[in-house]
N, C-alpha and C positions, 0 to 999 in steps of 0.2 A: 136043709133047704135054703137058708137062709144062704149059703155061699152060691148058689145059685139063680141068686135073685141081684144078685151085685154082678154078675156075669152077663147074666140076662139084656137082652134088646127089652127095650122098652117101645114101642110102638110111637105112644103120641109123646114120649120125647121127642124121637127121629121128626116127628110133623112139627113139632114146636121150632126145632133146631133148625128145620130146611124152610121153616117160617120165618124166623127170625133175621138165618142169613139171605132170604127174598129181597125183605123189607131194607135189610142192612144194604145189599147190592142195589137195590133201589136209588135208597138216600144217596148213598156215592155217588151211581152214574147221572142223578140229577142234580147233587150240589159239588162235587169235586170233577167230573169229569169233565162236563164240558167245559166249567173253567180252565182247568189244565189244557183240555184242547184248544181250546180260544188262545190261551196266551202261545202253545206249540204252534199255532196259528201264525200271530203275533211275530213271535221270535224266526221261524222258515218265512214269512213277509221281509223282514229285516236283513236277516241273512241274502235274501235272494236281491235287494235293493243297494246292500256293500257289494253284489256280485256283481251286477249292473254299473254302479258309480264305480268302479275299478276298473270294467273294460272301458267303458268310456275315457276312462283318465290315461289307460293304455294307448289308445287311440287318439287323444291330444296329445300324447308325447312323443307317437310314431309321427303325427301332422308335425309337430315342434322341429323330430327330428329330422325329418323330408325341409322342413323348410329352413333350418340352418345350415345344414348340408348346401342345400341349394344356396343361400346366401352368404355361406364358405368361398363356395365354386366364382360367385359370381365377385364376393371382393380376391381371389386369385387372380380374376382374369382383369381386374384393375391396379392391380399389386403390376401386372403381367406388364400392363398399357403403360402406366408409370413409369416402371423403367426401361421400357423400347422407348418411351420420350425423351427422358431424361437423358438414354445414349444419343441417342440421333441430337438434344440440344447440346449436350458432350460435342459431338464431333463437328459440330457445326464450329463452337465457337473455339473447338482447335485450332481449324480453319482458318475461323476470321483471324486468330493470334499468328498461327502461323504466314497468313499473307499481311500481316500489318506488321509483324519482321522482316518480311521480304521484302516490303515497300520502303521500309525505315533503312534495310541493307540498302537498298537500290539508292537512294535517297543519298544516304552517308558513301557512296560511291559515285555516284553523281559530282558529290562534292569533293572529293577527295581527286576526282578528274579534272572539276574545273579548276580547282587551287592549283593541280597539278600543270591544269595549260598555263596559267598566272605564273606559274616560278617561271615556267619552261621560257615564256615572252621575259618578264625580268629581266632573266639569265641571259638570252639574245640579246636584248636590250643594254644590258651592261658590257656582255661582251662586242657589241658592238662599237661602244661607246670607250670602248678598252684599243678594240684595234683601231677607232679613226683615231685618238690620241698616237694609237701608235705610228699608225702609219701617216700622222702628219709630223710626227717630227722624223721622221722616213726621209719623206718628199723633203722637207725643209733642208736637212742633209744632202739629200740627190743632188737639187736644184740649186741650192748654195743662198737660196733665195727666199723671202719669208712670201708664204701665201696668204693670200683675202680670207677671210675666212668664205667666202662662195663658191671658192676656187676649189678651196677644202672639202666643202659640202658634194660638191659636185662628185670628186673624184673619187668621194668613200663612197657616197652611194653609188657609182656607176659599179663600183669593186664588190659593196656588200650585193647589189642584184648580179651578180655573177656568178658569187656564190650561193645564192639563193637557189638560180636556177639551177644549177648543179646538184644541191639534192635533190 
């Protein structure tokens, strides 16, 4: 009998046992659970306030990038302005170079004509001064005779307006 007494249910064992683990799941769910819940608590509050501060931060960087975008675009279109100035003051002061060579050509032609009338009288001048020589010791020869010099005067000029008119 005795090996059947070690086999055996025991009755107010079983009560003690399902007593004991009461009292045991008691004390736990009154001194470890709710702590552990509180802090599960806790830590999903946390969690869920990184999830928050990250869309947020998402959404200052989408704002960031909207608005550098936009202030990309808008130094482009001053980059843009810039150099349509910069050409248009380019062609401007090609311009003024180029007509302030053309004035300074004009200028150095101008003079180049007047120097040019200047020889050209000279030149008549001398040759003029070449033929009344000549043509007074001409006369002087012809006439067998010396002439006044007014005589002289007279008869170059009456000769060099003759051929004046001629050209």
């Amino acid at each position: 009998m005795q090996a059947l007494e070690v086999i055996s249910i025991n009755l107010w064992n079983v009560l003690i046992s399902l007593a004991n683990l009461t009292i045991l799941f008691l004390l736990i769910k009154k001194f470890l659970y709710k702590p552990v819940k509180k802090v599960m608590a806790a830590r999903q509050e946390a969690i869920a306030a990184q999830y928050r501060a990250a869309d947020e931060a998402e959404k200052a960087a989408k704002a960031d990038q909207a608005l550098y975008a936009e202030k990309l675009s808008g130094a482009q279109a001053e980059v843009d302005s810039m150099l349509q100035d910069a050409t248009v003051n380019a062609a401007r002061r090609g311009d003024r170079i180029v007509a302030d060579a053309q004035n300074k050509a004009d200028g150095i032609i101008r003079q180049a004509q007047t120097e040019a009338e200047m020889e050209k009288k000279k030149a008549q001048a001398t040759i003029r001064r070449e033929i009344t020589d000549v043509s007074a010791a001409l006369a002087e020869k012809l006439l067998g005779r010396e002439m006044t010099e007014g005589d002289h005067r007279a008869m170059i000029d009456s000769f060099l307006d003759g051929i004046g008119d001629e050209q």
